[in-house]
N, C-alpha and C positions, 0 to 999 in steps of 0.2 A: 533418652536418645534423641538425636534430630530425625529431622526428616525434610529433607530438599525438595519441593516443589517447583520446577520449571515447566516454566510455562513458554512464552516467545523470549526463549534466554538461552537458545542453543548450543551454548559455548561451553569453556573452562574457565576462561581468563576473565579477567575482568568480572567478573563474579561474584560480589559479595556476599551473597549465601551461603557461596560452599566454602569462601573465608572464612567468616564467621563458622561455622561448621569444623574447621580445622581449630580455627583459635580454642573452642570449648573442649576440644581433646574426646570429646561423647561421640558413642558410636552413631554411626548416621547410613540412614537410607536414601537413597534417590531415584527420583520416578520424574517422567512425562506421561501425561496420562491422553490418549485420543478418546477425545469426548464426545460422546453420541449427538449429545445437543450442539454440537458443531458441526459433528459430518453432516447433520441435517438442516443445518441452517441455509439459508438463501445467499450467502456469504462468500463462500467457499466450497472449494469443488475438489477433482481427484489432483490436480497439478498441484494442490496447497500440499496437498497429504502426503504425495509422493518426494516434493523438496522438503517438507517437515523429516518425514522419513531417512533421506540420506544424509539431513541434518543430524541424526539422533547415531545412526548409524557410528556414523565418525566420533560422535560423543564416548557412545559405547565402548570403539576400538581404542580411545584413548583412556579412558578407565581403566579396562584391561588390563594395557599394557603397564600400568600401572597398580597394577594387582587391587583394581578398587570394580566396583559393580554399580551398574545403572539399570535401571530398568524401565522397559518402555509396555505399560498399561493399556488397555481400553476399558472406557469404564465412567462412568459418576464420579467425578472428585469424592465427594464427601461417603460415597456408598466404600471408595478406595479406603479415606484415610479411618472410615469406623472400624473397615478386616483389621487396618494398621493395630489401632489401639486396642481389639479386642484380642490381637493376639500380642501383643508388646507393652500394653498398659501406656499411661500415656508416658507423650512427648514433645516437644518442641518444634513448630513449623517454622520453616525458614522460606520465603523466595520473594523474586523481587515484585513490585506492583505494576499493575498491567494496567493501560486503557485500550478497552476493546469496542468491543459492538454489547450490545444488550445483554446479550447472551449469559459474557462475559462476565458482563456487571453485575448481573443478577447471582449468577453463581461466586462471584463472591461475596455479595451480601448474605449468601447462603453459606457459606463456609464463615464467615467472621463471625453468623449467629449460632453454627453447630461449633466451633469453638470454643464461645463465650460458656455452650451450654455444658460442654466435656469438659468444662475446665486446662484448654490446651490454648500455649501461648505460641502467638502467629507472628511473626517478626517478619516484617514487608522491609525493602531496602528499595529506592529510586534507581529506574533502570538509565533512565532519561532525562531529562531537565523538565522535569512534568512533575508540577508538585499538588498533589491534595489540598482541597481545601480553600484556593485564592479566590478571591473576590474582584481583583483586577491585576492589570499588568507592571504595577511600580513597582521599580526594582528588579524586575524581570530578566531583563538584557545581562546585568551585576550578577544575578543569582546563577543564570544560564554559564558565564564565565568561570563564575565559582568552581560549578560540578565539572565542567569540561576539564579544565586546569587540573583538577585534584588528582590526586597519583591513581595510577589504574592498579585495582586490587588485582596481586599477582599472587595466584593461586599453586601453589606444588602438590599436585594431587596426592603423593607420594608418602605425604602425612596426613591424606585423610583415610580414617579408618571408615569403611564401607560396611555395612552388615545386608543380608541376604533375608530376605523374608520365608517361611515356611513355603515349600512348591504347592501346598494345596491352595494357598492364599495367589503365587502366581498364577497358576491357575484359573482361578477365578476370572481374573482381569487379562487372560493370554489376549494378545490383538485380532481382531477377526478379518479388521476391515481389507481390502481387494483393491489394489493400487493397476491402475490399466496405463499401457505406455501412452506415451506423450506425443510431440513432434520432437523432429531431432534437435531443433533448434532452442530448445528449451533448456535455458539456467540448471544446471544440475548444484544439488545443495550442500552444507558442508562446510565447515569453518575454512580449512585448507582451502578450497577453491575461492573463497568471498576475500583474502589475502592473498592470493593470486591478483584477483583482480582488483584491489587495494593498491598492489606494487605496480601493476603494469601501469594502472591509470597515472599513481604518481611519478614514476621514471618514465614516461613516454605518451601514454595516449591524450594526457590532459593539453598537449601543447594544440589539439585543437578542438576544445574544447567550446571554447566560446563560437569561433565563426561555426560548427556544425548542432551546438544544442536545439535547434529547431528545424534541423533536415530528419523526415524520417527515413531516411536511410543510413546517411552517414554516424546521426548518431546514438547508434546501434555497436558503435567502437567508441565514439570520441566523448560519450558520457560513461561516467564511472563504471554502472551496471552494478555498483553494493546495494541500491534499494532491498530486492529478496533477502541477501543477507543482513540488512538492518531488520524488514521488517520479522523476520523468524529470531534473531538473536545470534545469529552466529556470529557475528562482530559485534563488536559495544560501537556506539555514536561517540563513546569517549576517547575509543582508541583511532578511530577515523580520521577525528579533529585534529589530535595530538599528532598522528602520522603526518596530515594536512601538514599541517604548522612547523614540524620539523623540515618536511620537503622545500616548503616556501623557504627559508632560512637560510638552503643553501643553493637558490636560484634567484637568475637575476631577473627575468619575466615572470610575477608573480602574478599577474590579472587572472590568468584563467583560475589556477587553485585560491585566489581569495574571491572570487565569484562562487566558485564551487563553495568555501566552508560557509558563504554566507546562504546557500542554500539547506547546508547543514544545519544552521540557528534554526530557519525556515522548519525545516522538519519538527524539532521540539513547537512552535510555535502554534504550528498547526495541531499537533496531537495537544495542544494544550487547551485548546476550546474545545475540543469534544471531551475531558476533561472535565471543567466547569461546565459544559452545555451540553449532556447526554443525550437529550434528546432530538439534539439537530441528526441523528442516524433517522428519523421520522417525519417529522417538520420541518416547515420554512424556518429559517431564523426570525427573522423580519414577516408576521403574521399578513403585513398589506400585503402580500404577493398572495396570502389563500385564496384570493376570489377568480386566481386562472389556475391552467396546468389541469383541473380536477377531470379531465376523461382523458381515459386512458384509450390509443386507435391501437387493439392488438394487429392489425396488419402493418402498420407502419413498426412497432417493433420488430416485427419478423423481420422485417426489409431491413432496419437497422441492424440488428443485432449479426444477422447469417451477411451483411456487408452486399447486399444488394439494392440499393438504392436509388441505383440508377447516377449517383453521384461519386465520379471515380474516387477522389482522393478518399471520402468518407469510407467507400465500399473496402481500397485498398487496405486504410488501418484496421478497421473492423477485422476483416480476413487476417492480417498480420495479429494482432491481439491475440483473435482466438486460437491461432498456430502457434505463435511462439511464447504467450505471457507476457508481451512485454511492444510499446511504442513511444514515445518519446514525448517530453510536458507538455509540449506546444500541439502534437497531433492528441494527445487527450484529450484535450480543453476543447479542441475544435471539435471532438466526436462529442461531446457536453452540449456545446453553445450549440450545434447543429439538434440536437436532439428537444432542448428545450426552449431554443429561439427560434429555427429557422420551423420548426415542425413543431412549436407552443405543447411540448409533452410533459408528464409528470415527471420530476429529476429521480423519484424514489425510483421508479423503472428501471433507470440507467445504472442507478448505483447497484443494483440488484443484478444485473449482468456484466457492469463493469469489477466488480467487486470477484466473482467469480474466476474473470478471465486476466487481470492482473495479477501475477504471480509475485509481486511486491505491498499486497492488500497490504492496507495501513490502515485501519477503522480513522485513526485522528484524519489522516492528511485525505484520506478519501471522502469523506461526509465533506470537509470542510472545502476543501477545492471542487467537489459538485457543487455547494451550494454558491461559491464564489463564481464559478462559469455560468452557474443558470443566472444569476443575478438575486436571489434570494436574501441575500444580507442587506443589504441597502444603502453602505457605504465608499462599497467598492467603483472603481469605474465601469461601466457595462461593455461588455466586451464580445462584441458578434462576431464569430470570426466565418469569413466568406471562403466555404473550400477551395471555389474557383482561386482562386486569390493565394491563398495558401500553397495552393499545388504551384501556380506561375512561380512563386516567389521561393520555395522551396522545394521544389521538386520540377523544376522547367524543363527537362528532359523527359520525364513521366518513368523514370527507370522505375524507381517504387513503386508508380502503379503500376505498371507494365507486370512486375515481379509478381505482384498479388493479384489481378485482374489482368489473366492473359486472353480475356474474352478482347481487349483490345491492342494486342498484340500490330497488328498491322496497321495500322493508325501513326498519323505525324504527330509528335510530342502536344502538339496543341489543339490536335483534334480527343485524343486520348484524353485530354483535360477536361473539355468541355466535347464529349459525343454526339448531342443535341445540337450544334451549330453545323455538321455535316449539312453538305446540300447533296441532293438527288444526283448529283452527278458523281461525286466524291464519293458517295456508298456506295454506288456501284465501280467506281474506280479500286476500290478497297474491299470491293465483296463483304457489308458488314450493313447488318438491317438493325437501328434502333430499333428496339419492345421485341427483337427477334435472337439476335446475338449478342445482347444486353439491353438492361431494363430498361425503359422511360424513366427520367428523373422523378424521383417523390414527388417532388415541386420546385418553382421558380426561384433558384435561389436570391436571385436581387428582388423580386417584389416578398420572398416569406421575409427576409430578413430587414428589409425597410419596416412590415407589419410589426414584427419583433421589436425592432427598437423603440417604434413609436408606443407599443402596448408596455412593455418596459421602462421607460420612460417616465411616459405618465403614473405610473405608480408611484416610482421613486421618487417624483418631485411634491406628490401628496406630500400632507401633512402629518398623515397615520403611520409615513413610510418612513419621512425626515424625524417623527418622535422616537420608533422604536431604529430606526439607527445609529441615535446619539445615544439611547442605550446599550446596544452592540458595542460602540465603538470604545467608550468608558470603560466597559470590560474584557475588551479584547486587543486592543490597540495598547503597544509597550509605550511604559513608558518611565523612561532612565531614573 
């Protein structure tokens, strides 16, 4: 018999496991398993597990209705696939290959060795344009064109024959875990809905696309919003692209959607060095930056993370994040560079609560864009980014902060920006005490971030820093 392992593959379509599965005509089992050593990772939180959930949900009903069974575990992979075999004799694993966090990796190195040892063959299929194995990037950009282009495996469930495992063996692995609501504003999950908002972006919303990708407010509509459903699987990146590319085809302003697919390359791209370089989820990439960042200020986290910082624009996304899962590339990056230049903090910290509170976690494109925003790599350009600055030029009205930070509510857009420039007269014009109805600033944002760069700086232009980022670049940098 098979046995379907999904993992962040949500889906039906596009699915080449459960092809395969059909093509052999053998009867087949299918599981998602919620794995302990997840729900307690530092990674992930109750939002992942509640859109994992209504991901699975919708799997399920589509099964079903198709008189086939799915089943959703808690449990040990491998504690799972021994009930399997011990009640079924062996079988066939099918699902596609994952990069994840540690965890992850680990647990499949543990399964490819409980495997080898049962005698049971593991047949892994490419979910993504992320291949095992490379040692650099030639040919890269070719190969990525390859798998995109290639036809999307189109599944009719309707000849897969499903089999049911013994209820005692359900049983065993019935789900325990406690899923607690959300904010309302929260991505609800689900193939159905991730195509929804596939169509609407392509027939409509993309048209403003470019001039709002870096408002956080606006673009909260005018950007896709599939990341969630790429990063869980409920859409394939193959059929994304392909949708992409047919829409462009039959429009004559095509800027915003070929910006848009090339941020789609961008995704594989990044999941591709975490990939070859595991362990940048821990480390610098570029070892010359180990000699800063090593004390962690727990109070300056609180401040960060709970979005009280005394610095509106930072405070506002922070609060926005942790309510709805979700901010936009540009207010990312800024809550990064703020945390590990303007305040010289460890990145692991941030990835550790950003990771959490992103409900689009992506292990690849998150390690690797933390360590891009701190400056860790060593080839990139260093990029401080000044909230003040950010809010004027994207948010000059302060509506987004205002939304999230209504302690400054009565405030003129440009006092709201910068609170700390009030004079004595003007607070009491506006009934509003700095350090009383909001915080004092962290710190100075133009003298922490002059310190920043120049501390930055000088690393990068070392010699320790310029060796290991022509090693970096060699194997990370495509090259046709």
């Amino acid at each position: 018999m098979n046995v379907v392992w999904f993992k962040r593959d949500l889906r039906w379509q596009d699915h080449q496991p459960l092809l395969e599965a059909i093509k052999s005509g053998e009867p087949t089992f299918c599981f998602f398993a919620i794995e302990p050593a997840l729900i307690n990772s530092e990674h992930y939180s109750n939002r992942h597990w509640k859109f994992m959930l209504e991901c699975v949900e919708e799997v399920q009903k589509v099964f079903s209705k198709n008189n086939c069974s799915f089943s959703l575990l808690e449990g040990n992979v491998i504690d799972i696939l021994s009930s399997i075999k011990k009640q079924q004799g062996k079988f066939r694993l099918l699902s596609h290959m994952e990069t994840g966090i540690d965890v992850t990796f680990q647990r499949d190195l543990e399964v490819k060795k409980w495997c080898r040892e049962n005698e049971i063959t593991w047949d892994e299929y490419q979910q993504q344009a992320v291949q095992r194995g490379r040692k650099n990037r030639k040919d890269w950009t070719t190969q990525w064109d390859d798998f995109m282009y290639a036809p999307i495996a189109k599944v009719d469930l309707s000849k897969l024959n499903t089999v049911t495992l013994d209820e005692s063996l359900i049983e065993k692995f019935r789900p325990k875990i406690e899923i607690k609501k959300e904010h309302t504003d929260m991505q609800v999950g689900g193939r159905s809905l991730g195509m929804r908002y596939l169509d609407s972006f392509l027939d409509h919303r993309n048209q403003k696309y470019g001039r709002h990708i870096s408002k956080p407010a606006e673009s909260r509509t005018s950007c896709s919003r599939l990341s969630p459903y790429l990063a869980w699987g409920a859409l394939s990146i193959r059929e994304v692209v392909q949708a992409t590319v047919v829409r462009m085809k039959e429009m004559k302003y095509k800027r915003n959607l070929a910006n848009f697919k090339s941020r789609l390359h961008w995704h594989c791209h990044f999941i591709q060095k975490l990939e070859g370089e595991p362990e940048m989820e821990f480390k610098n990439q570029n070892p010359a930056f180990d000699k800063i960042r090593n004390e962690l200020n727990v109070e300056y986290l609180k401040r960060w993370e709970h979005g009280i910082t005394g610095i509106p624009l930072v405070d506002a996304c922070m609060r926005c994040l942790n309510a709805t899962g979700y901010i936009n590339f540009r207010m990312r990056a800024m809550l990064v560079s703020f945390w590990t230049h303007h305040l010289l903090q460890p990145w692991q910290s941030a990835a550790d609560h950003l990771s959490k509170q992103f409900l689009d976690f992506e292990p690849g494109i998150h390690f690797a864009q933390i360590q891009m925003q701190a400056g860790t790599v060593g080839y990139h350009t260093l990029r401080t980014y000044n909230p003040t600055k950010q809010a004027q030029e994207h948010d000059p009205e302060a509506k987004f902060i205002k939304k999230w930070v209504p302690e400054l509510n009565n405030l003129p857009p440009q006092n709201a920006i910068t609170p700390w420039t009030l004079t004595q007269m003007e607070s009491m014009m506006y009934d509003f005490e700095l350090g009383k109805d909001y915080p004092q600033p962290i710190c100075n944002v133009e003298e922490a971030g002059r310190i920043a760069r120049d501390t930055l700086h000088e690393i990068k232009n070392s010699s320790t820093a310029r060796h290991f980022a022509k090693k970096i670049s060699d194997v990370h940098v495509n090259k046709k």
